[in-house]
C-alpha positions, 0 to 999 in steps of 0.5 A: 193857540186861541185858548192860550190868548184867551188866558192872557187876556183874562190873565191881564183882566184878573185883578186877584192874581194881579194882586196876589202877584203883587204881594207875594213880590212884596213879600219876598222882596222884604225877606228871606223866604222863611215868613213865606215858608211860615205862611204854609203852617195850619195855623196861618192858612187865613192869613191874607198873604197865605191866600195870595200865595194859593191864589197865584198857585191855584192859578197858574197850576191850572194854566200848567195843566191844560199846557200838560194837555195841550189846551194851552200853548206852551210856546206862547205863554212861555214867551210872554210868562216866562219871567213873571211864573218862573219868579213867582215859583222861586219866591212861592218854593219856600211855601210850597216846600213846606206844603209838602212836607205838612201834608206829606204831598210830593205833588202839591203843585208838581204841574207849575213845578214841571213847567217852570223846569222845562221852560227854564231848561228851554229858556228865550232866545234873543230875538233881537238881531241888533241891539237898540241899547249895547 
C-alpha cells in the first residue's frame, strides 16, 4: 500500500507524464485517431508527440507491472486512476495497434492493456449513498 501512494505521489510531481498526459488529450481531442496511429511509423518516432505518447506509455506500463506483481496496489490506484489510464489507453490504442503490427509485437504494452481491461470489467462503484447534486 506505501509503494502505491508513493507513485501517486511522484505521479503528481512528474511533469513530463503531466505533459505528455496533456498533449496526448490535446491531440485526440483534435482527431480521429488516424495522426495518433501516424505517429507510430518509423519515420515519425522524433516527432514530440510521438515521445509523449511512449512517454505516458513507458510510464504506466511499468505502474501496470509492478500492479501484476503485487508491488502496487491494484485497488488503490484503480480508485483514484481509473478515469485518467483508462482514457489514456482508448486514445493511445491507435498507436499502440500500429506498433504492434510495424514490429510484429503482440505484447508491446500488453501489461497497461491487461490492467485497463480488468479494471473496466471491474469498474467503481458509487460510494456516494446520497447525491449532493441529482
Amino acid at each position: 500500500m506505501k509503494n502505491s501512494m508513493e507513485f501517486l505521489n511522484s505521479t503528481d510531481q512528474n511533469e513530463e507524464v503531466w505533459m505528455a498526459v496533456r498533449e496526448i488529450h490535446e491531440l485526440s481531442s483534435t482527431s480521429d485517431g488516424n495522426k495518433i496511429e501516424c505517429l507510430a511509423l518509423e519515420d515519425r518516432k522524433n516527432d514530440n508527440n510521438a515521445r509523449h505518447i511512449r512517454r505516458m506509455l513507458n510510464y504506466y506500463e511499468a505502474m501496470a507491472v509492478c500492479v501484476s506483481h503485487g508491488i502496487y496496489d491494484d485497488r488503490i490506484l484503480r480508485e483514484m486512476l481509473f478515469s485518467t489510464v483508462t482514457r489514456l489507453w482508448k486514445q493511445t490504442l491507435p498507436y499502440v495497434s500500429k506498433r504492434r503490427d510495424l514490429l510484429g509485437k503482440k505484447t508491446y504494452f500488453q501489461e497497461i492493456e491487461a490492467l485497463v481491461v480488468r479494471w473496466e470489467k471491474k469498474g467503481l462503484k458509487d460510494k456516494n449513498k446520497k447525491k449532493l447534486f441529482p
